[in-house]
C-alpha positions as CSV (number, residue, x, y, z in Angstrom):
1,X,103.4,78.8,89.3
2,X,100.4,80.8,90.4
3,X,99.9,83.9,88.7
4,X,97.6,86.6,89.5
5,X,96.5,90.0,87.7
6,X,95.8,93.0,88.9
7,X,94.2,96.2,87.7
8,X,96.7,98.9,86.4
9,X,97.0,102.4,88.3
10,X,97.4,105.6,86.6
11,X,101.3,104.9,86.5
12,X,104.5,106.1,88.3
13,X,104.2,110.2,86.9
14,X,101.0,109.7,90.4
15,X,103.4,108.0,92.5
16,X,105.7,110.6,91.9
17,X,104.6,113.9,91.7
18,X,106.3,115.3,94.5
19,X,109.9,115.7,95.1
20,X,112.1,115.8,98.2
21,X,114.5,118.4,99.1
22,X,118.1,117.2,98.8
23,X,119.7,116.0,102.0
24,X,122.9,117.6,103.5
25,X,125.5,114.7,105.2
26,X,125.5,115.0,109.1
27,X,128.8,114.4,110.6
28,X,126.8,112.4,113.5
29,X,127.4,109.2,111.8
30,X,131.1,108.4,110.1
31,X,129.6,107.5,106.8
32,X,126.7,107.0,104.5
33,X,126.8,102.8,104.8
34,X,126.9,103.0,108.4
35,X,123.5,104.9,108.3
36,X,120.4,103.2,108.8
37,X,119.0,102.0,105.1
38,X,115.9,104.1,104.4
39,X,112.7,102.0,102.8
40,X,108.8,102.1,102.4
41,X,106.1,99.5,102.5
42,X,103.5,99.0,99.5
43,X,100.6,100.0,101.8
44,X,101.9,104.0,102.1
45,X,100.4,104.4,98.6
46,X,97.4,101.7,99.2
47,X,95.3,104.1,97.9
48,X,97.1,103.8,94.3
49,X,96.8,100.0,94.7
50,X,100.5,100.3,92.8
51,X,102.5,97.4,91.2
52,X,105.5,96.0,92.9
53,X,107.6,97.7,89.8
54,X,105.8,100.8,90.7
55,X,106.8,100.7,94.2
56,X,110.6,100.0,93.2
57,X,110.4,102.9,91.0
58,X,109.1,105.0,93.4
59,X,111.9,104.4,95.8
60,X,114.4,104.8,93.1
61,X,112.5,108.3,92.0
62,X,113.2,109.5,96.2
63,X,116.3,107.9,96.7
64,X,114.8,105.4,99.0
65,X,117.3,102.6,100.0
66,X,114.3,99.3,100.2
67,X,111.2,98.5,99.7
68,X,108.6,96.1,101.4
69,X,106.1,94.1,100.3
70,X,103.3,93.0,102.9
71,X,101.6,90.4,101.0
72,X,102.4,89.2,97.6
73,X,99.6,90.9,95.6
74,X,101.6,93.5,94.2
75,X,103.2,91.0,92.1
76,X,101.8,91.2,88.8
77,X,103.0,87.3,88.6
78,X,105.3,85.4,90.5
79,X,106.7,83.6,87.2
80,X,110.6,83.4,87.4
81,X,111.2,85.7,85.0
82,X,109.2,88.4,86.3
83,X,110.4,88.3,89.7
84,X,113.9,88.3,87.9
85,X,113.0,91.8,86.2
86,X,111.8,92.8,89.4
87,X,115.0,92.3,91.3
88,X,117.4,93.7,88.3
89,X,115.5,96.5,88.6
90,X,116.5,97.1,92.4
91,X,119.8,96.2,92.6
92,X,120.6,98.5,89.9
93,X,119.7,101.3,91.8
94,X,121.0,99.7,95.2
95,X,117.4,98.9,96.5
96,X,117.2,95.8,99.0
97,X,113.6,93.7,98.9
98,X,111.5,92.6,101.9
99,X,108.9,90.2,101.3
100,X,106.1,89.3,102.9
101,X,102.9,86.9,102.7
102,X,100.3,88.5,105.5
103,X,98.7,86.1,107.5
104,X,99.9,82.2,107.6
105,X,96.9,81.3,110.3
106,X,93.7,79.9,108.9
107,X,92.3,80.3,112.1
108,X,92.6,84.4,111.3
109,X,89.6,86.1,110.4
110,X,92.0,88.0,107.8
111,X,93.4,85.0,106.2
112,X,93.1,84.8,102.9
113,X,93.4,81.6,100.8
114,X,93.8,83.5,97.5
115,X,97.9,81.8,96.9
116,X,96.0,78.9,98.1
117,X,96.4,77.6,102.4
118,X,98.6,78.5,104.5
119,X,101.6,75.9,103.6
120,X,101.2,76.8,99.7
121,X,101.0,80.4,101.1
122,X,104.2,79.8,102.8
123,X,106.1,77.9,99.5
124,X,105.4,80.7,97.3
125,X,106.7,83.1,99.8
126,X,109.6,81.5,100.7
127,X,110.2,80.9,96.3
128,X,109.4,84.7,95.8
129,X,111.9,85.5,98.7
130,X,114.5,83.6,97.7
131,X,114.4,85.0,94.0
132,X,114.1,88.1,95.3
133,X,116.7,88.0,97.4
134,X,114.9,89.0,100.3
135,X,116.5,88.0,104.0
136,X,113.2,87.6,105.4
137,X,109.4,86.4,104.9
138,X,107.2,88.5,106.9
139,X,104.3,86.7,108.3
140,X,101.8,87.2,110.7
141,X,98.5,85.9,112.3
142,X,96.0,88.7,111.9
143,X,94.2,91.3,113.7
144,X,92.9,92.3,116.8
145,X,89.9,90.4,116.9
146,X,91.8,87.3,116.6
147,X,92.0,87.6,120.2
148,X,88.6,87.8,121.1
149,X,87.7,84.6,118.8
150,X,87.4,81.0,119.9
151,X,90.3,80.0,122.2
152,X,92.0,83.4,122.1
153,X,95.2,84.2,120.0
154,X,96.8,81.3,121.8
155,X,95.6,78.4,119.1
156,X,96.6,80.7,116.7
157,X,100.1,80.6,117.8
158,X,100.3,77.2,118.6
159,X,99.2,76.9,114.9
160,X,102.1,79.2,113.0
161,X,104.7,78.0,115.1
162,X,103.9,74.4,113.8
163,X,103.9,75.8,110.3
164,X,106.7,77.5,110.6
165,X,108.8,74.7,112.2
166,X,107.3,72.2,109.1
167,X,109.4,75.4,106.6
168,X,112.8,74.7,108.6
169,X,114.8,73.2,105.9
170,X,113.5,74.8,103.2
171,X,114.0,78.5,105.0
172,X,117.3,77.3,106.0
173,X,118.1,76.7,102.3
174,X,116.5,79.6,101.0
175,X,119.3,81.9,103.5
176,X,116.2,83.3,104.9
177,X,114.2,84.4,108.0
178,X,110.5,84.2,109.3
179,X,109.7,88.0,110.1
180,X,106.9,87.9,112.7
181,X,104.7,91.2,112.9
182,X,103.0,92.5,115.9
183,X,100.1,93.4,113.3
184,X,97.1,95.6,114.6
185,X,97.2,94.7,118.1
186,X,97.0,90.9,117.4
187,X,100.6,90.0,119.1
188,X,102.4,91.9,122.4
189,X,106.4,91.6,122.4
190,X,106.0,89.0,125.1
191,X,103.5,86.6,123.0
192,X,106.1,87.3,120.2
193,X,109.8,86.4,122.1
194,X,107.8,83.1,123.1
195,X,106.4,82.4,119.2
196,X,110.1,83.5,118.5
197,X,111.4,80.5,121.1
198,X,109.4,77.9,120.3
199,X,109.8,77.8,116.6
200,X,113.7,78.4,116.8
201,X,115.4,81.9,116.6
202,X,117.7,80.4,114.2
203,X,114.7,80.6,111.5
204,X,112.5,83.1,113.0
205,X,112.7,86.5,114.0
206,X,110.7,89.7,114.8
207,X,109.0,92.5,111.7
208,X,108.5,95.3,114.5
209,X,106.4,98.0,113.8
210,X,106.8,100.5,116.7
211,X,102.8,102.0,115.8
212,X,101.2,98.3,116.5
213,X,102.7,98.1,119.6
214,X,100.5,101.1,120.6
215,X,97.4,99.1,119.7
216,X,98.9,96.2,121.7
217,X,98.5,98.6,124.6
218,X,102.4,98.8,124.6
219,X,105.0,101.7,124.8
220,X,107.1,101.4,121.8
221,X,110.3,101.8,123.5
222,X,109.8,99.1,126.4
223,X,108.7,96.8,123.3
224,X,110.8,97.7,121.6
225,X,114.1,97.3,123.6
226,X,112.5,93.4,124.2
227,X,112.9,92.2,121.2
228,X,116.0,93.7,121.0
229,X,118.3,91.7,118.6
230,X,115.7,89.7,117.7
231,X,114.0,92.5,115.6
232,X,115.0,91.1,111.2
233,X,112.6,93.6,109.6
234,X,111.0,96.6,111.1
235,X,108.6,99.6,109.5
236,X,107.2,102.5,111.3
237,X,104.9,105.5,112.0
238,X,104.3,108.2,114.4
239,X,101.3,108.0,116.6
240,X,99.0,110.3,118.6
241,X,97.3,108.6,121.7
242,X,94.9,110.4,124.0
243,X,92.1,109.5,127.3
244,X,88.6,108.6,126.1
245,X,85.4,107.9,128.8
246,X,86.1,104.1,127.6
247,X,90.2,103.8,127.6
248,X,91.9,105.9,124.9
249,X,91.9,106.5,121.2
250,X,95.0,106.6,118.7
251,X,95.8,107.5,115.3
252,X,98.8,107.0,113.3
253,X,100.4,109.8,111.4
254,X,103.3,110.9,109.5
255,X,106.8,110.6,111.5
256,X,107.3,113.9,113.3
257,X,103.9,114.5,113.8
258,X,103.2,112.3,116.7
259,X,104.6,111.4,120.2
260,X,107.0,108.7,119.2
261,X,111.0,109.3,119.9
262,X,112.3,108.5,116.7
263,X,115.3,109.3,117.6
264,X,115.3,106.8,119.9
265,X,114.5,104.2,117.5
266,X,116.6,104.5,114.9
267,X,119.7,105.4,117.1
268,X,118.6,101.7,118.7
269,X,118.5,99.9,115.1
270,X,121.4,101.1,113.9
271,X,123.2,99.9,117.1
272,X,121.3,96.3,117.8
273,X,119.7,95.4,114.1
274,X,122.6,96.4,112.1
275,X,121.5,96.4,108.7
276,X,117.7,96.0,109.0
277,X,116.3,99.2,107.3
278,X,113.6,101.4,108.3
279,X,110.8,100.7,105.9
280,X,107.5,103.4,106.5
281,X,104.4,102.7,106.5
282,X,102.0,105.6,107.0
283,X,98.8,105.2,107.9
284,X,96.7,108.6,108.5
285,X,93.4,109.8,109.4
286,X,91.8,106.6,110.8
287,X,91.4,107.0,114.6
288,X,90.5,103.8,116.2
289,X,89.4,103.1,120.4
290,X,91.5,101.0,122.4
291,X,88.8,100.6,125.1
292,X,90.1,99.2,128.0
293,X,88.3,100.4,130.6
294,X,85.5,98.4,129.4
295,X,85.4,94.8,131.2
296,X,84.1,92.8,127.7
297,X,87.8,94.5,126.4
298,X,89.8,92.1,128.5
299,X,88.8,88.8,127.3
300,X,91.1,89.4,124.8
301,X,93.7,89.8,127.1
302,X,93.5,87.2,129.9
303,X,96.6,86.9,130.9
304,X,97.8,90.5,130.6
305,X,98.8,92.1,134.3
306,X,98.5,95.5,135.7
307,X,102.5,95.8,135.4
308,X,102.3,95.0,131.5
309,X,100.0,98.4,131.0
310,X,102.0,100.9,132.9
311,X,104.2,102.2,130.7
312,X,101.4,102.6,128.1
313,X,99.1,104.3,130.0
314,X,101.6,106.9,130.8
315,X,101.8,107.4,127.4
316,X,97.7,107.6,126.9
317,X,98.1,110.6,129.6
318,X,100.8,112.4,127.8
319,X,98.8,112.5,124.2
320,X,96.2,115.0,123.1
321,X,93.5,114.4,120.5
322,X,94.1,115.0,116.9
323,X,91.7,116.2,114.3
324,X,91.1,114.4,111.0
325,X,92.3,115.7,107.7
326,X,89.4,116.8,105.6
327,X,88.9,116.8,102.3
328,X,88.4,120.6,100.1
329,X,85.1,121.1,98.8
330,X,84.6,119.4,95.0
331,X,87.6,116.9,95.6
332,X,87.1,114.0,95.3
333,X,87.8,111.4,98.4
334,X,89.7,108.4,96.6
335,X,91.8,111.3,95.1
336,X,92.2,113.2,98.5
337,X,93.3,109.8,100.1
338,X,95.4,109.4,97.1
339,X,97.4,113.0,97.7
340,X,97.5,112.5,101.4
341,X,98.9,109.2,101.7
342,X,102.0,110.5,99.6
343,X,102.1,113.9,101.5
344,X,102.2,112.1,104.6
345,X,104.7,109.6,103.2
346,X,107.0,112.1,101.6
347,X,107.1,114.5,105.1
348,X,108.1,111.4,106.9
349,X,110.8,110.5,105.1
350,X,112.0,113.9,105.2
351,X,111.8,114.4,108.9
352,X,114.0,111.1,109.4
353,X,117.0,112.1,106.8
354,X,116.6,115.5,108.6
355,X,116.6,115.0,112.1
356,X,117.7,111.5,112.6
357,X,120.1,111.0,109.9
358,X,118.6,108.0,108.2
359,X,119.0,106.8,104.5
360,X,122.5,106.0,102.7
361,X,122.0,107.6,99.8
């Protein structure tokens, strides 16, 4: 089996440093297990570049409920044994494991054939998964500017849903799902319920992540509501969108901080996608332009109609800019990215136990 090393980070006392404030029961739901399950994604604490084992500790050290793994490159190996450890680990502490492979389409100008292509990306995925005892793969084609490369994002979905469809035994063997994200404004809910249909909702569902439907030029909710059922896996965070002279600009931020109804959404999990936890993923201080008012801006979107954008641009009118974080004078940026990414992550996943009752411990 492949193997792969990576570099060691300063260990779990930097993942850890901070603690959360002790959650009082709400009488809102009837009872812990019926609460939505409470998780966070590897790439919170990308700036720590942590070990899958340091991710499941982390969540055990905050009480978190699952964890989620993007791509398998926090796995220090994928050898049996160590995937073994990996999941004794978790369920010992009542921690559920997502895993995911990144992009499957070699067309993608983010795919990466370090696990080899895109079918002996897919088999160790779906072998990791099923050790893992993960109910879903997450997958996905790329980026944005997927859309603007030759032939669109259409041959691009053409191409996973083959793929995908060549996996139906073995996925159906393994007891698990294809999770397909709407990743960085590569995939609206529409493209995705049609991927979803032609490779069989038996074997493939959605990974929703409420803040790339933003850069999708979506509102959340409408997306949202959609994909409905069809939604296995889903991570999230808040968002700040605001008018520009070329379209808008957005930037993610910590849940609580932005314009998103969170409420909303995890009231809507918990009643449609019983189950599927809430995994966060924050991503701060990186504004980025969604420019549609320029003309060259559509050719990514040829098929997109005025009706599609009008729910989103009544969000873009709502929003107000916000400033960037800034570093204090002597630190050092890599450790300012370092303490922000786990402020941000740990004022997130207090705002949700505190105002929307999620997490079942």
């Amino acid at each position: 089996m492949h193997r792969r090393t990576f570099a060691k980070t300063a260990g779990l006392g930097l993942l850890a440093t901070q603690s959360l404030s002790t959650f009082a029961t709400s009488s809102f739901f009837e009872s812990n297990n019926s609460r939505i399950p409470l998780g966070v994604a590897n790439h919170s604490l990308r700036g720590m570049r942590p070990s899958a084992q340091q991710v499941i500790e982390y969540a055990i050290k905050h009480k978190l409920d699952s964890v989620q793994f993007n791509t398998l490159k926090p796995f220090e190996s994928l050898e049996e044994s160590h995937l073994i450890k990996l999941k004794n680990l978790a369920k010992a502490n009542d921690i559920s494991i997502y895993v995911g492979v990144g992009s499957i389409s070699e067309k993608s100008l983010r795919f990466s054939d370090s696990f080899g292509n895109a079918k002996e990306l897919v088999q160790k995925g779906i072998y990791a998964a099923k050790i893992l005892e993960s109910p879903i793969l997450g997958v996905r084609i790329g980026v944005l500017d997927d859309r603007y490369t030759e032939g669109g994002i259409k041959p691009k979905i053409d191409e996973v849903v083959k793929l995908m469809k060549s996996f139906r035994k073995p996925v159906l063997d393994a007891g698990i799902k294809f999770a397909f994200e709407n990743h960085a404004g590569d995939m609206r809910s529409e493209e995705l319920l049609e991927l979803i249909d032609k490779t069989g909702p038996d074997i493939c569902g959605t990974f929703f992540d409420p803040g790339n439907a933003i850069y999708g030029m979506e509102d959340p909710k409408v997306a949202m509501q959609l994909l409905g059922k069809h939604i296995v896996c889903c991570q999230a965070r808040d968002v700040n969108i605001w008018s520009t002279e070329d379209g808008a600009m957005f930037q993610w931020t910590a849940v609580g901080k932005g314009i998103m109804d969170f409420k909303f959404f995890t009231e809507y999990l918990s009643e449609n996608c019983p189950g599927v936890p809430m995994h966060l993923e924050i991503i701060s201080n990186s504004p980025r332009a969604i420019p549609y008012l320029k003309p060259e801006y559509w050719n990514g979107f040829p098929d997109l109609k005025a009706s599609g954008l009008m729910d989103f641009l009544k969000l873009v009118r709502q929003g107000k800019p916000m400033k960037l974080d800034k570093s204090p004078a002597g630190m050092n940026k890599k450790e300012f990215d370092i303490q922000h990414q786990k402020k941000e992550l740990l004022a997130s996943i207090k705002y949700l136990r505190e105002n929307c009752n999620v997490g079942q411990k």
